[in-house]
C-alpha positions in Angstrom: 103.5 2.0 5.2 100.0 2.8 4.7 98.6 6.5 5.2 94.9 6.5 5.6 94.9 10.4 5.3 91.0 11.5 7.0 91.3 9.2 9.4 88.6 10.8 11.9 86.1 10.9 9.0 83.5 8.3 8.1 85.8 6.5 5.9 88.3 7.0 8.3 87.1 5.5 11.0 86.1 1.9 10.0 88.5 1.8 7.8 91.5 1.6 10.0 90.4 -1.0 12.0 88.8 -2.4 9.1 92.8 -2.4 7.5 93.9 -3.9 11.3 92.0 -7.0 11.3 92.8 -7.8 7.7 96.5 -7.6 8.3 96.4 -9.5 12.0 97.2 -7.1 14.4 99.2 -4.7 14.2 99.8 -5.8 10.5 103.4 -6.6 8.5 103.2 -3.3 6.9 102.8 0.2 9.4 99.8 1.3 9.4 99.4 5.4 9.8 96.1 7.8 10.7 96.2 11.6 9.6 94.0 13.5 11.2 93.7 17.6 11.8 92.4 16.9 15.0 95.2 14.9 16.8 93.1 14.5 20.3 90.8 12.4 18.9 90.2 9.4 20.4 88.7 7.7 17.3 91.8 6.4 15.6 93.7 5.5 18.7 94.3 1.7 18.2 97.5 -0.2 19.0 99.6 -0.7 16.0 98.6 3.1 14.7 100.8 5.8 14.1 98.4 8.6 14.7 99.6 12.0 13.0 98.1 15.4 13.2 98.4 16.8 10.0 96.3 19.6 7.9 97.0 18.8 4.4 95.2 21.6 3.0 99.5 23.0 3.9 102.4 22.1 1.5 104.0 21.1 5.2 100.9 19.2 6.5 100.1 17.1 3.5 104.3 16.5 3.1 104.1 15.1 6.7 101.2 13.1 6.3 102.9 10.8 3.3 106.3 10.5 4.3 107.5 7.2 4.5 104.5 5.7 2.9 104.0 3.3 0.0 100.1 3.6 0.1 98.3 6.4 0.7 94.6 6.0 1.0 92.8 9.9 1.1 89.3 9.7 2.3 89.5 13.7 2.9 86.4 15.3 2.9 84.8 18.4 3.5 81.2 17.6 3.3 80.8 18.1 6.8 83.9 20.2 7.7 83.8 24.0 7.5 85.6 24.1 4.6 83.3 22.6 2.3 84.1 20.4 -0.3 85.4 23.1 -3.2 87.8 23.2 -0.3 88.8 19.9 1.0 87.5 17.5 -1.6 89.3 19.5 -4.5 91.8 22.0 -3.3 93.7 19.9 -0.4 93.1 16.7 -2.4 95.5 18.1 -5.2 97.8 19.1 -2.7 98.2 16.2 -0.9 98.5 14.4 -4.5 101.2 16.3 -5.3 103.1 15.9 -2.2 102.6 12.3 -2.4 104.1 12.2 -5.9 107.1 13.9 -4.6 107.6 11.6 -1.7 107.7 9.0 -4.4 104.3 7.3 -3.3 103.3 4.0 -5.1 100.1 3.7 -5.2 97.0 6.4 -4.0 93.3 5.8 -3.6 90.9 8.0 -3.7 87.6 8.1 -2.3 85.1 9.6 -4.5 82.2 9.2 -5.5 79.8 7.8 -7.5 79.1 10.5 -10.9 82.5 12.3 -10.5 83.2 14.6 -12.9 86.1 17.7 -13.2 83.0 19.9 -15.2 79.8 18.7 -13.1 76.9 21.0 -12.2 77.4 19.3 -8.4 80.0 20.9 -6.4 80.9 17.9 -4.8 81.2 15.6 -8.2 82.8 18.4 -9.5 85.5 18.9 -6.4 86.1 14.5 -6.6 86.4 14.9 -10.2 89.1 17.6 -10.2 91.0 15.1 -6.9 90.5 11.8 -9.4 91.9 14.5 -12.8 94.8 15.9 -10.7 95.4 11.8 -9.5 95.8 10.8 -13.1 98.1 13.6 -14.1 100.7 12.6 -11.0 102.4 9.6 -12.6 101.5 7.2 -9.9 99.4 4.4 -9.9 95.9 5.3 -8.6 92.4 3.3 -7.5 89.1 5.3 -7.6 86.8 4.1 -5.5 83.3 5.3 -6.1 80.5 4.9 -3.6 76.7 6.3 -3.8 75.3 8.5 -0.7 76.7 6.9 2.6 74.2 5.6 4.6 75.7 6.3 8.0 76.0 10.4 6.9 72.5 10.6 6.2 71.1 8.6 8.7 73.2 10.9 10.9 71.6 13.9 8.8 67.8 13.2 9.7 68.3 10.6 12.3 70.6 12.4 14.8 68.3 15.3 15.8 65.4 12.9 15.6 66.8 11.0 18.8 68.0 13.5 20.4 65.2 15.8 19.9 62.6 14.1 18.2 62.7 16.8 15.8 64.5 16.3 12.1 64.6 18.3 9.1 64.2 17.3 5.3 65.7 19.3 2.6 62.7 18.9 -0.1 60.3 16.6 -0.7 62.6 13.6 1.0 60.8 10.8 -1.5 63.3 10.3 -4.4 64.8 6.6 -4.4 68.5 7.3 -3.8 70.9 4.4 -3.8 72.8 4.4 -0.3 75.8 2.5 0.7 77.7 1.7 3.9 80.9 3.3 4.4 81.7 -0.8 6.1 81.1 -1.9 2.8 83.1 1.0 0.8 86.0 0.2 3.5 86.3 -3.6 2.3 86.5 -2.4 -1.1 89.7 0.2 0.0 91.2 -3.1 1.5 91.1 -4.2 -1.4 92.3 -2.0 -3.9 95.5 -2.3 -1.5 95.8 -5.7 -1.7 94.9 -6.3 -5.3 97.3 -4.6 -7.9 94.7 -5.0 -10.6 92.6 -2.9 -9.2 95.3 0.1 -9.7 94.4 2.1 -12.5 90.7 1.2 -12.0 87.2 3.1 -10.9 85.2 1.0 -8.8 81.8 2.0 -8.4 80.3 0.9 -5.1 76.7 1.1 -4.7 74.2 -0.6 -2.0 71.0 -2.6 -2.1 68.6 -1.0 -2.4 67.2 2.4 -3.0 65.4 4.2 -0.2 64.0 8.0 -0.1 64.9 10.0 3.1 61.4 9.2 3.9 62.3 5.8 4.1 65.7 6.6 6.2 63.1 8.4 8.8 61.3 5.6 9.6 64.1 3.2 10.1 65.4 5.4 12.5 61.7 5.5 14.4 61.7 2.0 14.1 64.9 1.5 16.1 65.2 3.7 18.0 61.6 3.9 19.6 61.2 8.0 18.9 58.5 9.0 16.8 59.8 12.2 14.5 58.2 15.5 14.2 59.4 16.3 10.5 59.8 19.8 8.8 60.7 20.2 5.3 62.6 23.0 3.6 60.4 23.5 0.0 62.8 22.5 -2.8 62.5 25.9 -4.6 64.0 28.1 -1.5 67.2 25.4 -1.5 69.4 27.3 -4.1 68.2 30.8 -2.5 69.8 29.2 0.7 72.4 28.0 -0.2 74.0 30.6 -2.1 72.3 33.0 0.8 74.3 31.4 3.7 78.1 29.9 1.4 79.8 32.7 2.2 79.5 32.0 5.9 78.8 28.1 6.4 79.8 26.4 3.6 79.6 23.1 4.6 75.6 23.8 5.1 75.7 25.5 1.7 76.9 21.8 0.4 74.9 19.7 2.2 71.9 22.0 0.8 73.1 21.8 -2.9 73.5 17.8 -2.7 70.0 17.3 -0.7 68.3 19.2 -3.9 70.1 17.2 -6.4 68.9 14.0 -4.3 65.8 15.4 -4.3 65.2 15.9 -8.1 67.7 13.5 -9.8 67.6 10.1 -10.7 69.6 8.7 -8.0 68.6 4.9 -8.3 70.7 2.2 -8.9 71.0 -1.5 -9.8 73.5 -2.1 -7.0 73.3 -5.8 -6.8 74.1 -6.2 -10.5 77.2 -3.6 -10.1 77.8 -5.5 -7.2 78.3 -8.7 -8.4 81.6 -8.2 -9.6 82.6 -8.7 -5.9 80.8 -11.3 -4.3 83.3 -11.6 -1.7 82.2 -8.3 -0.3 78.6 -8.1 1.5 76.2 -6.0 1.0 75.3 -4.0 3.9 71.6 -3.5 4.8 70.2 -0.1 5.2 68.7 -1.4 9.0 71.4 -3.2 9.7 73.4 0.7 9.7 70.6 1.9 11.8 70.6 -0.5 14.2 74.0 0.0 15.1 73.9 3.9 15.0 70.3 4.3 16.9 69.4 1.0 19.1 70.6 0.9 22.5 69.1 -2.6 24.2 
């Protein structure tokens, strides 16, 4: 069996139909959805065992891997309550360990591009301390590394821009970040199943091309016909508030601290060149994402 463990997620949610139509149908191995939220209609496919779980719990995260041979978690708290000190690290090693027990075979993480146990970044850090804690387990592991999701931050500024024709940018919005599609980082899950050569490897998955949040803003005018009134947040006040407002939305607090590191690190990447040591996996464009997220012909 295979336990895609986040399953209402961004990951989650191209990824287990992305795992259907590789395997035909309903597949010749099981294919099982955790997610907290067990009304969700976002995971309900034929062929899915759909399992509410919260494997933040010693019970939860047990439930969610029993049985399985794979497990696949692409748990994150980046836009959950919890933040991702909480999610990303914390339930991460404890649904590692109750994998190990359940004498798992092989576990991929999803985590992202710059992970590191003793980063600065809370969320590289948190990813860091999942992939560290994976390592230590004694099962095989993949590490799948993407840069920025391009459907989370098109979401981010693009959202309230159609709904409202408002958005927000948190600083300047003009560093060249390298963004991937979660469609793309899904093909490169499917594979780390298939492919035992990938265990005990890191795969870095970046996109095309790097684009500014700027950039992401007038895609989504393009497609989608609104034009945006834009507001910044000045980069200075973004640690102030986000150490102002942790102790009551983390998840903001996150979102701040990794909209200031885009903001003033180097972000850029070669990604066809990194890329090119899977040629069987496309490269998704950055308007193709918006066009299916914003344009309604």
């Amino acid at each position: 069996m295979i336990a895609v463990v986040g399953a209402t997620g961004t990951m989650g949610r191209l990824l287990i139909p992305e795992l259907l139509s590789r395997q035909g149908g309903s597949g010749p191995e099981p294919l099982r959805a955790v997610a907290h939220d067990p009304a969700s209609a976002l995971v309900r496919q034929p062929g899915v065992e759909l399992v509410a779980a919260d494997v933040a719990t010693e019970a939860g995260a047990a439930r969610a891997v029993a049985g399985a041979r794979v497990v696949v978690s692409a748990i994150t708290g980046f836009s959950a309550p919890a933040g991702v000190t909480g999610i990303d690290a914390a339930a991460n090693r404890i649904l590692i360990r109750a994998a190990a027990r359940a004498g798992v075979e092989h576990l991929v993480i999803l985590s992202v591009r710059g992970a590191d146990p003793g980063s600065r970044i809370e969320l590289f850090r948190a990813k860091g301390q999942a992939e560290q804690a994976a390592r230590e387990s004694g099962m095989a592991w993949t590490f799948i590394r993407p840069t920025a999701y391009l459907e989370t931050w098109l979401g981010i500024v693009g959202g309230p821009l159609v709904t409202t024709g408002k958005t927000m940018v948190f600083g300047r919005g003009r560093n060249p970040i390298n963004f991937v599609s979660a469609f793309d980082v899904a093909r490169h899950v499917q594979l780390a199943i298939e492919d035992p050569e990938m265990r005990g490897c890191i795969l870095d998955v970046p996109g095309p091309k790097n684009l500014t949040i700027e950039e992401l803003i007038r895609l989504v005018e393009a497609v989608s016909g609104r034009t945006a009134k834009v507001s910044h947040v000045p980069r200075l006040a973004l640690p102030i508030l986000s150490s102002a407002i942790r102790p009551f939305n983390a998840m903001r607090a996150g979102q701040m601290g990794a909209a200031l590191m885009m903001d003033t690190a180097d972000m850029a990447v070669d990604g066809a060149v990194i890329r090119a040591a899977q040629p069987s996996i496309a490269m998704t464009d950055a308007l193709e994402v918006a066009c299916r997220m914003f344009r309604h012909d």
